[in-house]
Phi, psi and omega in degrees: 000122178287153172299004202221027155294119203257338171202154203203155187253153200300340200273005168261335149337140145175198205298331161319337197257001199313333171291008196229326195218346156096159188287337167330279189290349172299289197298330187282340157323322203260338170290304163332311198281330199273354173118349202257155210282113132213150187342128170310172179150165177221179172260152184221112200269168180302323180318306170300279198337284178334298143312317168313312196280331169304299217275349184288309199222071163315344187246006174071022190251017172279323156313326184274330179263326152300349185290306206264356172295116167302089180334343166300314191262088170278019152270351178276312195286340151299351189220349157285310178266006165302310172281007193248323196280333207259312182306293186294313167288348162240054186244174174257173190255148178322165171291297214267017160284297185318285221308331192255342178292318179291336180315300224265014152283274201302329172260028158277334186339137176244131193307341188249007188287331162113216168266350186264357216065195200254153206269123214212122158283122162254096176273105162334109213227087196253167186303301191280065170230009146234026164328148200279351167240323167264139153215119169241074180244139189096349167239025137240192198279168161190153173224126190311141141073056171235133171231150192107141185313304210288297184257044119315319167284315168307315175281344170289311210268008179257335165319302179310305217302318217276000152295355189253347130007108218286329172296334187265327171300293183314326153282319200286325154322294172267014126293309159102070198275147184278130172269344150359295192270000177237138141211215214223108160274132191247126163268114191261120210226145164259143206264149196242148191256079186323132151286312179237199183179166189178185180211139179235137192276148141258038172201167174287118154328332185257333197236316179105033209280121175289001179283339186236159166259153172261120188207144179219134251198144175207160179280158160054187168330152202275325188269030157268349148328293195260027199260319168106013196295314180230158161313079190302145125333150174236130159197129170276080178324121204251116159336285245254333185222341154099029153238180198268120171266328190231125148208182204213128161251130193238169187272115212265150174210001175205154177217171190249158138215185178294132143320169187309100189106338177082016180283305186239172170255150194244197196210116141238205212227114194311161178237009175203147187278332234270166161346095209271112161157132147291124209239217174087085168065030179052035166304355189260334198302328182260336162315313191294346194256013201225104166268127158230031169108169178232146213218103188240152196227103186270334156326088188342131167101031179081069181259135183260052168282035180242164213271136200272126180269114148243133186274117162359284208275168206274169168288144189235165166331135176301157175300181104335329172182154163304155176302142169271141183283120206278164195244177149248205186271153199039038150084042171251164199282174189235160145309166162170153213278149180305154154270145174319135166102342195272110194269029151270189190287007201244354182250052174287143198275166201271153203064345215260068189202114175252155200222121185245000000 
């Protein structure tokens, strides 16, 4: 790959590229190559950041003065980085970034995407937010459901700003990480309308134990998960034999999906409790069996960065009653396929698991 690619498509990607495209968009490359369902889309590499950031502050001193914030005074830093976040999201973008960021938007187009184009997440893709010691990934921005050239480059350039984001300068501080060595590559995705949506771990989050995968699960869009609107589900995956050792089903009571037109995503009132996770004939059994890496999260509170699952088919009647905890061997629960008529998230057809 030459050094001066200014946008690049995710399925030419991968863990390699990470000094180019940032840990997003690295694992989603690495999902793509492995055979899994994932949105079209590209990436718009740091090579663009970079150039944006050249042409704003040629002399490097916006880099220079984040450098030099104490971390303790988080009101300097709240106020450094407000203004900084303000330059960069209102600067124009080079002619031939935009040129290519808008080329390689139109050609996501869809026969049903309209006049506006096709309806796109615009992701934040940083270098260092998956580091083999660090991680602040989830603590810059993305935005759901935008269409149109015009506000695809606006979002992109708000992607950039938001490395600058006061949570993420305030960790990057008390490690006292060169900021030089971090910038923001952005991922343009094409957007899936979910029944469900979650985020999965290849390792526990808590313990670190590499023997299980981790999925935490919401009715509708991933971001009332990872926004807290709602408890997700829990289940713990066991590498070795592909059943669920653990789970925790919680009561879901909102879900986010697209407004009227598919334009913004809304907050509604959940039409069902039962269990959010995909099955059907071990379709996760076999997702689990696909290595893309292990994906560790050091960040208090939980921070949720790991690739999202969303699914196709559309929301169905609520069930009747939750799924029975089907048992395995020493009485642990098993994966296993919906019974005919049962209308949660457990009744996904095999294959049917797209990955964001």
């Amino acid at each position: 790959m030459s050094g001066h690619e200014l946008v690049r498509d995710l399925g030419e990607v991968g863990l390699g590229d990470r000094a180019t495209v940032g840990g997003k968009a690295a694992s989603l490359g690495e999902l793509s190559r492995a055979g899994i369902r994932v949105p079209a889309g590209y990436v718009v590499t740091v090579e663009a950041f970079e150039r944006a950031l050249r042409a704003l502050d040629p002399g490097g001193a916006i880099r220079r003065e984040i450098e030099r914030l104490p971390a303790s005074d988080l009101a300097a830093v709240a106020e450094a980085t407000e203004r900084v976040r303000a330059r960069i999201a209102g600067a124009p973008l080079p002619q031939d970034v935009r040129e290519q960021i808008v080329a390689r938007y139109r050609g996501l187009g869809s026969p049903g995407a309209g006049e506006g184009g096709a309806a796109v997440a615009v992701r934040s893709s940083a270098t260092g937010e998956d580091g083999a010691e660090t991680s602040f990934a989830g603590l810059q921005d993305t935005y759901l459901w935008v269409r149109g050239a015009d506000a695809v480059t606006d979002q992109v350039r708000r992607c950039w700003a938001s490395l600058y984001n006061a949570e993420a300068v305030g960790y990057r501080r008390r490690l006292k990480l060169s900021e030089p060595d971090l910038a923001m590559a952005v991922v343009v995705q094409r957007m899936v309308e979910p029944r469900c949506a979650g985020v999965m771990f290849t390792c526990s989050p808590v313990t670190g134990d590499r023997s299980v995968i981790a999925v935490e699960a919401c009715w509708g869009l991933g971001s009332a998960l990872v926004s807290g609107d709602v408890t997700p589900d829990s289940f713990t995956v066991s590498k070795v034999t592909g059943e669920i050792v653990r789970r925790e089903v919680a009561v879901k009571l909102r879900l986010h999906r697209a407004a009227a037109g598919g334009r913004l995503p809304q907050r509604r009132r959940a039409r069902r409790a039962g269990p959010a996770r995909r099955t059907g004939g071990g379709s996760l059994r076999r997702a689990a069996g696909h290595r893309v890496g292990d994906h560790r999260r050091r960040l208090p509170g939980g921070e949720r960065g790991a690739a999202a699952e969303q699914a196709r088919d559309g929301l169905g009647p609520p069930p009747r009653r939750a799924p029975r905890r089907a048992q395995g061997p020493a009485g642990r629960p098993r994966l296993r396929a919906a019974r005919p008529g049962q209308r949660d998230c457990a009744a996904a057809q095999p294959g049917a698991l797209t990955w964001t």
